[in-house]
PDB file as gemmi writes it, atoms N, CA and C in Angstrom:
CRYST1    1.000    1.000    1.000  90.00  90.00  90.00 P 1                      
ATOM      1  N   UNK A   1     -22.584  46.517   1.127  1.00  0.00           N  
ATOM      2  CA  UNK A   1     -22.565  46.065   2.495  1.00  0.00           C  
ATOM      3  C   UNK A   1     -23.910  46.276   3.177  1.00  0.00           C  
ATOM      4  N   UNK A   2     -24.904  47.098   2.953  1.00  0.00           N  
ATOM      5  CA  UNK A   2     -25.889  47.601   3.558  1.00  0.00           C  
ATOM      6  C   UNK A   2     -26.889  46.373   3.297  1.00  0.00           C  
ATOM      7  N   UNK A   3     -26.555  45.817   2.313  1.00  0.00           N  
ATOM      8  CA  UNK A   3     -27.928  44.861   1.721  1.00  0.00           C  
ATOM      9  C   UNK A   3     -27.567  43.504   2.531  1.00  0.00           C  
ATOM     10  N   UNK A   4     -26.247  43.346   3.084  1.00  0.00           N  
ATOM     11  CA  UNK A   4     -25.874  42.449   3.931  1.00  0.00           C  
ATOM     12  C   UNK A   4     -27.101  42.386   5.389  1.00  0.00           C  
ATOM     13  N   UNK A   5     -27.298  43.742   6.089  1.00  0.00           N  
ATOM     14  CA  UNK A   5     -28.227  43.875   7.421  1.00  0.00           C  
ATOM     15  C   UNK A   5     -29.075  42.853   7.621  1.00  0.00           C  
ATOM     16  N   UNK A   6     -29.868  43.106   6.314  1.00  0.00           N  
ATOM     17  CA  UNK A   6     -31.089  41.691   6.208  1.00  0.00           C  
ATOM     18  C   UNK A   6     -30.862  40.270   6.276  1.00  0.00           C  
ATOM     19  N   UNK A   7     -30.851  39.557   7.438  1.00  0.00           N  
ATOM     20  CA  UNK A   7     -30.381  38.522   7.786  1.00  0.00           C  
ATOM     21  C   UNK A   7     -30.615  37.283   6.691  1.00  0.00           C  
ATOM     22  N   UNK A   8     -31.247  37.195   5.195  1.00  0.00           N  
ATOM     23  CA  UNK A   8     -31.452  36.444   4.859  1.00  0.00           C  
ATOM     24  C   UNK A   8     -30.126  36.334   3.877  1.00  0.00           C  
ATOM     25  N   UNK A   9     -30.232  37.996   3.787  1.00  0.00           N  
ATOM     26  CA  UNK A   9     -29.283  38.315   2.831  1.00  0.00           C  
ATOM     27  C   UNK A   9     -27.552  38.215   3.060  1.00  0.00           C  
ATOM     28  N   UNK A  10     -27.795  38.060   4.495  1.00  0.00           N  
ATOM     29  CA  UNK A  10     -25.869  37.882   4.804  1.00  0.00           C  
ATOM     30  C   UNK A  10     -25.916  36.880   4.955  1.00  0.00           C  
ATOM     31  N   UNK A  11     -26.625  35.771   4.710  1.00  0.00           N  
ATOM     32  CA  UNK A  11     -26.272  34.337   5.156  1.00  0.00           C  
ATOM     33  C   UNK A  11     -25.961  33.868   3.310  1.00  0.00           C  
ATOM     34  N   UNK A  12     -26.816  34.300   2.310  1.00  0.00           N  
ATOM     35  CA  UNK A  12     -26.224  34.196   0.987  1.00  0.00           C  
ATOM     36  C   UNK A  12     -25.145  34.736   0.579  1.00  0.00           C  
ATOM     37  N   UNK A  13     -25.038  36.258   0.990  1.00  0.00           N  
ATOM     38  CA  UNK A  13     -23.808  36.628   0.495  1.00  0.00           C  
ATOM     39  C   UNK A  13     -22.336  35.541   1.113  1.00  0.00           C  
ATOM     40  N   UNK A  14     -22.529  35.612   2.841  1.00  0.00           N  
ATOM     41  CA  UNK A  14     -21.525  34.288   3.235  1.00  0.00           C  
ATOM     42  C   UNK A  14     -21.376  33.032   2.533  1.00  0.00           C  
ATOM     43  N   UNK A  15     -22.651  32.669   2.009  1.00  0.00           N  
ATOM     44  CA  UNK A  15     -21.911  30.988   1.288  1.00  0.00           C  
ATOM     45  C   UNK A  15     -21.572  31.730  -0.053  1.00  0.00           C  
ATOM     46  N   UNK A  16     -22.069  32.270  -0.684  1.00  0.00           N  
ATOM     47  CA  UNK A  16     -21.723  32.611  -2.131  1.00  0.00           C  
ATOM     48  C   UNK A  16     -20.258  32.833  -2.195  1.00  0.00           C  
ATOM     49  N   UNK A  17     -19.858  33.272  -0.732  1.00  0.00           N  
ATOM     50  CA  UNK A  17     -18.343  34.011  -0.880  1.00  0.00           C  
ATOM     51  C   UNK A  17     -17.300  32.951  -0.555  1.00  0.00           C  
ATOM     52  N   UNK A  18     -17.968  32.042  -0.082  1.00  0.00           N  
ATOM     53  CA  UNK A  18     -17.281  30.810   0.633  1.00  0.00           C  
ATOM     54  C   UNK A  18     -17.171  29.518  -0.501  1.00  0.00           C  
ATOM     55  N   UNK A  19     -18.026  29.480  -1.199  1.00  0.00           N  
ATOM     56  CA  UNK A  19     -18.295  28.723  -2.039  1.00  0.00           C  
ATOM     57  C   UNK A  19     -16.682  28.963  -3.472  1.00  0.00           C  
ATOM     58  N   UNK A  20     -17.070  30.502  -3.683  1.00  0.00           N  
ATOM     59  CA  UNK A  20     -16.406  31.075  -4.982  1.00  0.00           C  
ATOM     60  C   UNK A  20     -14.850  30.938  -4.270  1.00  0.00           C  
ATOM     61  N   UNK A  21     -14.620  31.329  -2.943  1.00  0.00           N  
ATOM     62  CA  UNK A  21     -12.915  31.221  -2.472  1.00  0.00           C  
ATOM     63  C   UNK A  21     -12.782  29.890  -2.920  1.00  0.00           C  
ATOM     64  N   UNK A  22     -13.508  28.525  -2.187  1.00  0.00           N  
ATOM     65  CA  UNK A  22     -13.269  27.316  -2.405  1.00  0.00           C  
ATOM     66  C   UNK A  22     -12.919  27.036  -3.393  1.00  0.00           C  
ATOM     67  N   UNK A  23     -13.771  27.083  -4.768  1.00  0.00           N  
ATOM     68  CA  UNK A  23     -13.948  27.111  -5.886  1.00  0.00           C  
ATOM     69  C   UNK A  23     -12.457  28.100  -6.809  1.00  0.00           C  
ATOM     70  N   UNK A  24     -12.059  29.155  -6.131  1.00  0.00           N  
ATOM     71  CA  UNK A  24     -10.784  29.666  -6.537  1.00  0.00           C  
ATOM     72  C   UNK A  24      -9.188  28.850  -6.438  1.00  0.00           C  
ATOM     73  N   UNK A  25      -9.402  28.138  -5.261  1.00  0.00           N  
ATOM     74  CA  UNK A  25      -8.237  27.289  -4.950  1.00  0.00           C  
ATOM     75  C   UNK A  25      -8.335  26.160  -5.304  1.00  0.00           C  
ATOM     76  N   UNK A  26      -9.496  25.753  -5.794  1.00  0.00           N  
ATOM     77  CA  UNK A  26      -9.489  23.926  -5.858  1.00  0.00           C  
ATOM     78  C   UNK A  26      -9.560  24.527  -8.128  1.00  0.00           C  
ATOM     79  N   UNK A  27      -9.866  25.311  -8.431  1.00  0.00           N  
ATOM     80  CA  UNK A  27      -9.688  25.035  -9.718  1.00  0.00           C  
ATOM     81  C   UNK A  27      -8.552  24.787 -10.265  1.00  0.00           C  
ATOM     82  N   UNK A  28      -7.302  25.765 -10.054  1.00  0.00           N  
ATOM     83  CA  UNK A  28      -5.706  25.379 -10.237  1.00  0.00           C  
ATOM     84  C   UNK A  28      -5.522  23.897 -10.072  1.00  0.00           C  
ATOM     85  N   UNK A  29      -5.960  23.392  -8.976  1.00  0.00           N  
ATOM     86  CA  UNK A  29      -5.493  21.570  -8.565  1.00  0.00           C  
ATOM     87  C   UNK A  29      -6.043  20.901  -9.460  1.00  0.00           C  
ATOM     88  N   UNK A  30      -7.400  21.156  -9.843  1.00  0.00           N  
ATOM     89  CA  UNK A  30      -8.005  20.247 -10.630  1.00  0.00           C  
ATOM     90  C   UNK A  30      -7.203  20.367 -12.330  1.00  0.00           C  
ATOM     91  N   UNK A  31      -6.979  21.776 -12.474  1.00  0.00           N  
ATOM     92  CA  UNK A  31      -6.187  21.819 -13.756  1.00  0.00           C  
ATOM     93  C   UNK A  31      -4.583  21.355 -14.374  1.00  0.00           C  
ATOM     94  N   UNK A  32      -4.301  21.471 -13.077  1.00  0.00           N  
ATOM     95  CA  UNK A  32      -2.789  20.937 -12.863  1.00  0.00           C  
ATOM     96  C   UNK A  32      -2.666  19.617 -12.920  1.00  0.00           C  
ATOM     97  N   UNK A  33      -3.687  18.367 -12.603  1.00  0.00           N  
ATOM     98  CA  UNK A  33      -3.725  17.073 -12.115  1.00  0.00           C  
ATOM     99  C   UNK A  33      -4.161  17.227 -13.726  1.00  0.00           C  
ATOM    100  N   UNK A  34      -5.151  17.938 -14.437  1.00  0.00           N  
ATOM    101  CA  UNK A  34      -5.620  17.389 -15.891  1.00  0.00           C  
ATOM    102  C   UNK A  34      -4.568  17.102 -16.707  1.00  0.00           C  
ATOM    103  N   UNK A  35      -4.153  18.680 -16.596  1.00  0.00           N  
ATOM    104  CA  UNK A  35      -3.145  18.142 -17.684  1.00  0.00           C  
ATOM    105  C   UNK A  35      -1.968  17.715 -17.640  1.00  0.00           C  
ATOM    106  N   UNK A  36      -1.699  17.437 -16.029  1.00  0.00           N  
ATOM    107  CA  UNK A  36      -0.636  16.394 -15.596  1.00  0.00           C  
ATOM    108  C   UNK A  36      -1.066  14.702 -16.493  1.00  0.00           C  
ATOM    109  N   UNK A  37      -2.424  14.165 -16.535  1.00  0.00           N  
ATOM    110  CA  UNK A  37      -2.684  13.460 -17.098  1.00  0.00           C  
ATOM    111  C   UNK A  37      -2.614  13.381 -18.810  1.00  0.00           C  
ATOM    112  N   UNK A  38      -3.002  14.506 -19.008  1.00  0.00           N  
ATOM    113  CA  UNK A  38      -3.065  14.436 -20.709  1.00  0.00           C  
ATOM    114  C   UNK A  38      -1.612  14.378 -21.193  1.00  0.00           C  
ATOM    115  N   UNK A  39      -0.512  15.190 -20.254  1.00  0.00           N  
ATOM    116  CA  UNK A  39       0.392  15.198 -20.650  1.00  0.00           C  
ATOM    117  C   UNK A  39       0.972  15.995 -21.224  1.00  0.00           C  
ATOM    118  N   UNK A  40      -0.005  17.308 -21.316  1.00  0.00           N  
ATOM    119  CA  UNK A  40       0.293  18.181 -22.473  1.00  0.00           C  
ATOM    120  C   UNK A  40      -0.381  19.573 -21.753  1.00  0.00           C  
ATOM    121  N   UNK A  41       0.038  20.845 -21.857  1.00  0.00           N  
ATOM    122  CA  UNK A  41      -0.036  22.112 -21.307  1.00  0.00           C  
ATOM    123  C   UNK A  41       0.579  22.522 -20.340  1.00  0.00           C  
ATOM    124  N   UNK A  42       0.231  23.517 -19.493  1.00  0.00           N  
ATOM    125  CA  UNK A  42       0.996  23.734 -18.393  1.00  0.00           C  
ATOM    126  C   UNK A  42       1.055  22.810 -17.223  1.00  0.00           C  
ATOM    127  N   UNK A  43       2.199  22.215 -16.628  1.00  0.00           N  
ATOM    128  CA  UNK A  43       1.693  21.663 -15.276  1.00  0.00           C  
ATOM    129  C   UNK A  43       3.144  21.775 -14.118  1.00  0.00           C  
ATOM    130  N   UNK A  44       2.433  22.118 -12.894  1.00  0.00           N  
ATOM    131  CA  UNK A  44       3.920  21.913 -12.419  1.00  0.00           C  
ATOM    132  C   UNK A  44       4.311  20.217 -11.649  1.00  0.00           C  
ATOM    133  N   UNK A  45       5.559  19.860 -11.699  1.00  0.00           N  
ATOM    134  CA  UNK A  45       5.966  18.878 -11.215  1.00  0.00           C  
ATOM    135  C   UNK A  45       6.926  18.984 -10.274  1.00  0.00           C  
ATOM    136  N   UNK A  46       7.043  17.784  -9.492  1.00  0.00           N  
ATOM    137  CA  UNK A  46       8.308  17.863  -8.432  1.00  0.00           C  
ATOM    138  C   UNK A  46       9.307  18.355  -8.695  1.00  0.00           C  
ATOM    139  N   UNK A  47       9.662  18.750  -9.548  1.00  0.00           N  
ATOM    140  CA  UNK A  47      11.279  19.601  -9.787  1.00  0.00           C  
ATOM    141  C   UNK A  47      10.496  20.542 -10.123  1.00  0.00           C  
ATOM    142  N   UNK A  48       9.616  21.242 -10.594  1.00  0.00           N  
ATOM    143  CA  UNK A  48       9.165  22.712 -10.795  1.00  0.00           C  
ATOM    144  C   UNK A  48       8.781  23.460  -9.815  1.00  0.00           C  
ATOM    145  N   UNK A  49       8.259  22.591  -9.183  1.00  0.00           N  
ATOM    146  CA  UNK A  49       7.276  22.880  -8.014  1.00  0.00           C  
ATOM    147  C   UNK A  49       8.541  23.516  -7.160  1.00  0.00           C  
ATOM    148  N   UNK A  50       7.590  24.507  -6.074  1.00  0.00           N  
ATOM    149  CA  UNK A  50       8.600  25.282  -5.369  1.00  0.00           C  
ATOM    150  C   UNK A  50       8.768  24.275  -3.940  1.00  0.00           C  
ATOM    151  N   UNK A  51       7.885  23.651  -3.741  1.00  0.00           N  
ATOM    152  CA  UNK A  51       7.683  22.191  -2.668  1.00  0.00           C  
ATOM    153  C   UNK A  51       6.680  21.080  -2.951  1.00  0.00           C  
ATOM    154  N   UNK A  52       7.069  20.415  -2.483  1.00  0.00           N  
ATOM    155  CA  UNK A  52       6.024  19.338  -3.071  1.00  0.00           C  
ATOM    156  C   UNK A  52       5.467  18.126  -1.549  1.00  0.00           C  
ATOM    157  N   UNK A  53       4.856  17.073  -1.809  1.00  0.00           N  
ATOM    158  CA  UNK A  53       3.886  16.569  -1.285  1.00  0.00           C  
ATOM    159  C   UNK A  53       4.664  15.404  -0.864  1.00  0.00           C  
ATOM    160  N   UNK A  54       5.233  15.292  -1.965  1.00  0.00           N  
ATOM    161  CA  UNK A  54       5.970  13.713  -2.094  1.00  0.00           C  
ATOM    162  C   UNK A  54       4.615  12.762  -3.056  1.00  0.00           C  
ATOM    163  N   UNK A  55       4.795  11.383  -2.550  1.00  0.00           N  
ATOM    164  CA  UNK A  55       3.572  10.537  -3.210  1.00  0.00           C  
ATOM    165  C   UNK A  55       2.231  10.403  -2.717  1.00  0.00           C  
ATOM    166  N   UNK A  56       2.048  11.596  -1.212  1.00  0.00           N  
ATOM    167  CA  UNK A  56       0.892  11.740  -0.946  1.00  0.00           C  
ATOM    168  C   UNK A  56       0.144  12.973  -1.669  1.00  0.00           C  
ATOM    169  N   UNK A  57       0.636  13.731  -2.650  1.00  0.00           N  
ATOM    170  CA  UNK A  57       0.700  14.530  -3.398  1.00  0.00           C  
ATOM    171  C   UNK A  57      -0.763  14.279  -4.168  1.00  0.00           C  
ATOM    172  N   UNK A  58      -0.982  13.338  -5.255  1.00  0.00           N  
ATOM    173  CA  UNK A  58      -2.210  13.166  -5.753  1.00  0.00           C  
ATOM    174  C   UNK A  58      -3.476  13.058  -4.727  1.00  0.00           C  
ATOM    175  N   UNK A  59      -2.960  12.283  -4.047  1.00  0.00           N  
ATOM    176  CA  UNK A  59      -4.274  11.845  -2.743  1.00  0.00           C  
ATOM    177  C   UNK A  59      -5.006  12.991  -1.834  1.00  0.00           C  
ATOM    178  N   UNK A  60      -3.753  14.081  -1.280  1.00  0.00           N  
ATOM    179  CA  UNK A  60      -4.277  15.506  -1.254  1.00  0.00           C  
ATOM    180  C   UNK A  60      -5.138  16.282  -1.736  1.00  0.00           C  
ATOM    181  N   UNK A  61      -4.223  15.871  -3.430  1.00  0.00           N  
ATOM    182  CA  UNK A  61      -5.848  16.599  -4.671  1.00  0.00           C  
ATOM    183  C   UNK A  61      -6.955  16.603  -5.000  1.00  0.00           C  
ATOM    184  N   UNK A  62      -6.922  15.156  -5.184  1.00  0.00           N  
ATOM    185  CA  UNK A  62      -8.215  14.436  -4.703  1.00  0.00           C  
ATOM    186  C   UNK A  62      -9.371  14.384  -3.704  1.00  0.00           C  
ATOM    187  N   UNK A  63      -9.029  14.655  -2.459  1.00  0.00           N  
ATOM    188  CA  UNK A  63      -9.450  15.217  -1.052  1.00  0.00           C  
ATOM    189  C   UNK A  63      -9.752  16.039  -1.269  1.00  0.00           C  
ATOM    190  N   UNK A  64      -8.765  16.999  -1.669  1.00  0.00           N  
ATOM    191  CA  UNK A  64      -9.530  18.564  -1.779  1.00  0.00           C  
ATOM    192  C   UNK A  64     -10.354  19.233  -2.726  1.00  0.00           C  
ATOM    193  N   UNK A  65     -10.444  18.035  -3.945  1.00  0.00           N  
ATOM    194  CA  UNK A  65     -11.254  18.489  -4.606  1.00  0.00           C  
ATOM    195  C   UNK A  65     -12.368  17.823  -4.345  1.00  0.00           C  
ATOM    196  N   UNK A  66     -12.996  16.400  -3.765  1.00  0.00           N  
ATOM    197  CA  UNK A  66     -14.327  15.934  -3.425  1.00  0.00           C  
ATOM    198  C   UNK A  66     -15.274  17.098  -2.304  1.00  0.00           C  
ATOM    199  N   UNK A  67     -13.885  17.962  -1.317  1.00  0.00           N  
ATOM    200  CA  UNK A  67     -14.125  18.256  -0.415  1.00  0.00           C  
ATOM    201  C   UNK A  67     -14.969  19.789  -0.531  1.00  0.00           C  
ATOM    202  N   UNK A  68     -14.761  20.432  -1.875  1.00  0.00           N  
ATOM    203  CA  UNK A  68     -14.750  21.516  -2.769  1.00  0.00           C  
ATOM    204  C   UNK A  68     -16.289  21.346  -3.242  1.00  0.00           C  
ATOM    205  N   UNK A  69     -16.766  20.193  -3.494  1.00  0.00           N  
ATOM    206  CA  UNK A  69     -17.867  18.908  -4.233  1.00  0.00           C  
ATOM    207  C   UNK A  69     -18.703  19.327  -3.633  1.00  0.00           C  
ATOM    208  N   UNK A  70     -18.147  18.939  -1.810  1.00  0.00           N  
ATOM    209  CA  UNK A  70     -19.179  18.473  -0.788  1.00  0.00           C  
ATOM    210  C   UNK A  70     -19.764  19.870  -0.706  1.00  0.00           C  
ATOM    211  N   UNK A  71     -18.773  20.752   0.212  1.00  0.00           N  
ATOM    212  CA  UNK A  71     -19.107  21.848   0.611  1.00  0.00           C  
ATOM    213  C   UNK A  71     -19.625  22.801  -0.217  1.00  0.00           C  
ATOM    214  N   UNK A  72     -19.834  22.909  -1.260  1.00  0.00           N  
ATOM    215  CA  UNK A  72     -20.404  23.242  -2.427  1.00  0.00           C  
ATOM    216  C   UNK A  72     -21.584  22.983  -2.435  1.00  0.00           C  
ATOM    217  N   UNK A  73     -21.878  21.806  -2.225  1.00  0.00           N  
ATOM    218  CA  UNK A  73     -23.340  20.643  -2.562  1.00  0.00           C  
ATOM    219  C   UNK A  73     -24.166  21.547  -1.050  1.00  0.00           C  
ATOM    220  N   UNK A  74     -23.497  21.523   0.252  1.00  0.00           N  
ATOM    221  CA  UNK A  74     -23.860  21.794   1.111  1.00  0.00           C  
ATOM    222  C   UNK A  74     -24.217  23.275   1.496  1.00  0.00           C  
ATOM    223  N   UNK A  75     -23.797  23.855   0.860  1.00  0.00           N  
ATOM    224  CA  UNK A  75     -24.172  25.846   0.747  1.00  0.00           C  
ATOM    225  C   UNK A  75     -25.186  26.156  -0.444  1.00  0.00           C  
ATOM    226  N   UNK A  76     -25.740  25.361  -1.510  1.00  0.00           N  
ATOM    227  CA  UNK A  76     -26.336  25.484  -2.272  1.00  0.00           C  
ATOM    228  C   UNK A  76     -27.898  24.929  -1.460  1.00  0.00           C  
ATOM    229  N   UNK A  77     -27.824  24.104  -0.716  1.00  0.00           N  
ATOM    230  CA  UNK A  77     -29.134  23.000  -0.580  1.00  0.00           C  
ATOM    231  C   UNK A  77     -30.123  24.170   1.110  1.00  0.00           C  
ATOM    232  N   UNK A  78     -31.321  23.349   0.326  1.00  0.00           N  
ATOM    233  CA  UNK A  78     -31.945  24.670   1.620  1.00  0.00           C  
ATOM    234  C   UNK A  78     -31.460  24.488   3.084  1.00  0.00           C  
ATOM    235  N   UNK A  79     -31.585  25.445   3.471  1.00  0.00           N  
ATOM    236  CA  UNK A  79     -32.229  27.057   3.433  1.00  0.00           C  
ATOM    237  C   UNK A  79     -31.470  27.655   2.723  1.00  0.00           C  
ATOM    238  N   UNK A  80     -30.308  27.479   2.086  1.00  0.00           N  
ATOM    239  CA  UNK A  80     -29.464  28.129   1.426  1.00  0.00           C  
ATOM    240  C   UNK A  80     -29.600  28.414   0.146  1.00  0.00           C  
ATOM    241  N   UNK A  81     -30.960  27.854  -0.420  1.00  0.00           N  
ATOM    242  CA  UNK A  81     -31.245  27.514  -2.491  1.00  0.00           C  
ATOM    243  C   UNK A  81     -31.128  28.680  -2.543  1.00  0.00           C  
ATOM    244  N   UNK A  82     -31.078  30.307  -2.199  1.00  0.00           N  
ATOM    245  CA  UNK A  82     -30.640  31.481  -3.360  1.00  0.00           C  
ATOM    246  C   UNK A  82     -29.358  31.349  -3.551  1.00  0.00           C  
ATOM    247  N   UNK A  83     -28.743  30.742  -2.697  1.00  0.00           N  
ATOM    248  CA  UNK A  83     -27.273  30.458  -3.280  1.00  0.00           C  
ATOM    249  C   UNK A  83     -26.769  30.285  -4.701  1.00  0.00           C  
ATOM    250  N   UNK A  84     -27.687  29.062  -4.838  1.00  0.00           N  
ATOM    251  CA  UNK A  84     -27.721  28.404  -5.777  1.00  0.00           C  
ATOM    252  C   UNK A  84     -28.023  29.442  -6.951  1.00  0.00           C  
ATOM    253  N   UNK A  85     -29.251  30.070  -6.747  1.00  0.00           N  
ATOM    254  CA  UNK A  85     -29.368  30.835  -8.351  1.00  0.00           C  
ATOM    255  C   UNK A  85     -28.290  32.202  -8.422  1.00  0.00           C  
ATOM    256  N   UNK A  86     -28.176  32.629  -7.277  1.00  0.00           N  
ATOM    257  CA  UNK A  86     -26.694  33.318  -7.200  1.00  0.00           C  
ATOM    258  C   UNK A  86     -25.729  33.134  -7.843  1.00  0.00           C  
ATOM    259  N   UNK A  87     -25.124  31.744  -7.503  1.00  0.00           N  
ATOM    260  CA  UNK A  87     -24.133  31.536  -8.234  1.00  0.00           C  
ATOM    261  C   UNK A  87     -24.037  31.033  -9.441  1.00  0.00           C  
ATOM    262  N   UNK A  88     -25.488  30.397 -10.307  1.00  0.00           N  
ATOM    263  CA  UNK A  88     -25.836  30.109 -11.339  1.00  0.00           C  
ATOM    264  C   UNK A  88     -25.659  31.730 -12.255  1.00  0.00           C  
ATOM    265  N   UNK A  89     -26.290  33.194 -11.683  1.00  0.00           N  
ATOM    266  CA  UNK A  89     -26.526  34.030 -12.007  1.00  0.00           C  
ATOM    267  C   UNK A  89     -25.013  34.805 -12.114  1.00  0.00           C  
ATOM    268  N   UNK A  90     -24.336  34.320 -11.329  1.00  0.00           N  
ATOM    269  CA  UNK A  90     -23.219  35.098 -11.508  1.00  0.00           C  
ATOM    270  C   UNK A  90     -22.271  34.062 -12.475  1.00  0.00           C  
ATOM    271  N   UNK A  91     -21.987  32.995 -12.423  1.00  0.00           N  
ATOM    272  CA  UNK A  91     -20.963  32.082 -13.611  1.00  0.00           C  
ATOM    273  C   UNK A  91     -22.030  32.687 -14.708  1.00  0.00           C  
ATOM    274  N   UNK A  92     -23.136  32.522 -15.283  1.00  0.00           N  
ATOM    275  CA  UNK A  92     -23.802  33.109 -16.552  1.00  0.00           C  
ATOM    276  C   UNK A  92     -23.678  34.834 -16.768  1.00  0.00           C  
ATOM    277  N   UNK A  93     -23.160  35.655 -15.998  1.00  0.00           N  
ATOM    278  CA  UNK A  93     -22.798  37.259 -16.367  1.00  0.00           C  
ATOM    279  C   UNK A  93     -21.064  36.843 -15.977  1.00  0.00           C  
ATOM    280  N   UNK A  94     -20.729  35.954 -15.912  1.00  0.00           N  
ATOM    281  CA  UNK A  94     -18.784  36.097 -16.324  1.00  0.00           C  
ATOM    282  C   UNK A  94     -18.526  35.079 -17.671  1.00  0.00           C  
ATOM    283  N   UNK A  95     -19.467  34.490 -17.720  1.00  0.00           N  
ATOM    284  CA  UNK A  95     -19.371  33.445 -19.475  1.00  0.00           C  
ATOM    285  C   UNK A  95     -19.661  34.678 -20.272  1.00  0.00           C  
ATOM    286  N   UNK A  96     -20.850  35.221 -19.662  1.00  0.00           N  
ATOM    287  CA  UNK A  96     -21.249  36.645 -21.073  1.00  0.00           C  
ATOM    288  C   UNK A  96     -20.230  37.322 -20.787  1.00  0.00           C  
ATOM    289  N   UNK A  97     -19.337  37.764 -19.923  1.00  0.00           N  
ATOM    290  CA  UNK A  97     -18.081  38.801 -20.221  1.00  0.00           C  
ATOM    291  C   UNK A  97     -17.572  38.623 -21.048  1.00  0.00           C  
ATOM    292  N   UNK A  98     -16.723  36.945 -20.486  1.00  0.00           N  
ATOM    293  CA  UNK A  98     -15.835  36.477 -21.428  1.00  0.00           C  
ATOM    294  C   UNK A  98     -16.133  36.083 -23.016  1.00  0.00           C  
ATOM    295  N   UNK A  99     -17.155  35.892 -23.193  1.00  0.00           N  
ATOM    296  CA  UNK A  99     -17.501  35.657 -24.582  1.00  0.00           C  
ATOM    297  C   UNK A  99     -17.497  36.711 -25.143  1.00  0.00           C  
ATOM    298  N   UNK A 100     -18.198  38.045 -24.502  1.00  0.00           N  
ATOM    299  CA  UNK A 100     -18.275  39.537 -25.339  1.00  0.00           C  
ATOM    300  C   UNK A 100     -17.276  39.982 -25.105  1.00  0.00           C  
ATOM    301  N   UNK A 101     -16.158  39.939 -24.593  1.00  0.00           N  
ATOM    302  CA  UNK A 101     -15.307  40.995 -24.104  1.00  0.00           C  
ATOM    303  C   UNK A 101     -13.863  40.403 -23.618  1.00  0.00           C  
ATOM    304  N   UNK A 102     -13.644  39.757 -22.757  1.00  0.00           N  
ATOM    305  CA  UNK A 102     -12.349  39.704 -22.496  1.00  0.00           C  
ATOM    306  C   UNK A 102     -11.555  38.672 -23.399  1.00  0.00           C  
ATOM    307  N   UNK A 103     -12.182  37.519 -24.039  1.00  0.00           N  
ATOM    308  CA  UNK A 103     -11.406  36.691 -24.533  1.00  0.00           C  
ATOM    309  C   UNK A 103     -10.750  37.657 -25.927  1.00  0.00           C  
ATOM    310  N   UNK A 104     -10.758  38.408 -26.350  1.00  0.00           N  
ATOM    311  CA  UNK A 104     -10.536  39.392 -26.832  1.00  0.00           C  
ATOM    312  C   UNK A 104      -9.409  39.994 -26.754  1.00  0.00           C  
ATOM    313  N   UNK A 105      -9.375  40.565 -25.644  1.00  0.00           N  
ATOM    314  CA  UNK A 105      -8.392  41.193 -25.240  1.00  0.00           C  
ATOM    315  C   UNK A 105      -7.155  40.643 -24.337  1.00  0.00           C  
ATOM    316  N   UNK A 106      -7.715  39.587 -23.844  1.00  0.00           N  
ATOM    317  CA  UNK A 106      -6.484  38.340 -23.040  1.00  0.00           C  
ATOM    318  C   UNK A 106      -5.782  37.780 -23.947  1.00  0.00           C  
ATOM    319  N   UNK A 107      -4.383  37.874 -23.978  1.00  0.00           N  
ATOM    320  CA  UNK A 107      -3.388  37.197 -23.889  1.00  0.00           C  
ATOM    321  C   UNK A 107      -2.715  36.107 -23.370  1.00  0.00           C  
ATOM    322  N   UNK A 108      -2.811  36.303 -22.252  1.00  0.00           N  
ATOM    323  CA  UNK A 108      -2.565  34.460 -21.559  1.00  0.00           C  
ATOM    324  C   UNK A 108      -1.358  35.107 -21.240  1.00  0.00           C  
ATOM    325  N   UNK A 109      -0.612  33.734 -20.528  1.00  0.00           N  
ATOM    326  CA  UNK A 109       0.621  34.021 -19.782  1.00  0.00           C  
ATOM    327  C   UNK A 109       1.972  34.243 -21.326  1.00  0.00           C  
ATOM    328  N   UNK A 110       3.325  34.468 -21.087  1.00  0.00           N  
ATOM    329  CA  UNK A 110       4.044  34.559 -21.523  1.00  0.00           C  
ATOM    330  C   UNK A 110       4.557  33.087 -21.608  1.00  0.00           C  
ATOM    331  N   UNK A 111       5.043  32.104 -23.009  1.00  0.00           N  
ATOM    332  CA  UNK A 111       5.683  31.250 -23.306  1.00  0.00           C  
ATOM    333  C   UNK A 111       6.799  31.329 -22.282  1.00  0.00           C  
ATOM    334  N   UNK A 112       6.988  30.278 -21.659  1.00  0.00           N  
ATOM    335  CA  UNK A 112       8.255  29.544 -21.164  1.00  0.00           C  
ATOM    336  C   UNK A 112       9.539  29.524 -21.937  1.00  0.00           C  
ATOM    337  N   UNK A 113      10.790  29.857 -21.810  1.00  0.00           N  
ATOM    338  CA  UNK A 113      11.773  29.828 -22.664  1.00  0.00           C  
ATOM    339  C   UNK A 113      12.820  28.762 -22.305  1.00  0.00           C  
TER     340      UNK A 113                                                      
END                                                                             
């Protein structure tokens, strides 16, 4: 928190943090719509689903994921470019986790019965 004071530095830590929430909620949608398409893995559907959209349902996803795009595009671009190697710097030390270390030890969810 202290390294936050320096005003250059709380304006990166804010998009970096804003960016990665975005980026937390729009990945599920984008994965759910994939392999709603392929047809094959996990996905939930209108009877699984605990509520649903109806047929404005895809069009939502879509929205929210260009919108994920934008605001993304827009926290990276100056004055904001440490963002950018920020978050370049941090997805490249969670690929090296997962490659050294957790895919390893993850299991994944429990089969559906």
């Amino acid at each position: 928190m202290a390294i936050t004071v320096y005003a250059a530095a709380y304006t990166v830590v804010t998009s970096i943090s804003t960016v990665t929430l975005y980026l937390a909620y729009v990945i599920p949608i984008y994965l759910n719509g994939r392999n709603r398409r392929r047809g094959r893995g996990e996905y939930a559907t209108r009877a699984t689903a605990p509520w649903s959209l109806g047929g404005v349902g895809p069009v939502v996803n879509v929205i929210a994921i260009l919108w994920v795009v934008v605001i993304t595009v827009v926290f990276v671009l100056p004055p904001n470019e440490p963002v950018l190697w920020m978050l370049l710097l941090l997805a490249l030390a969670l690929a090296a986790y997962w490659r050294l270390s957790a895919r390893h030890h993850f299991i994944g969810p429990a089969p559906s019965r």
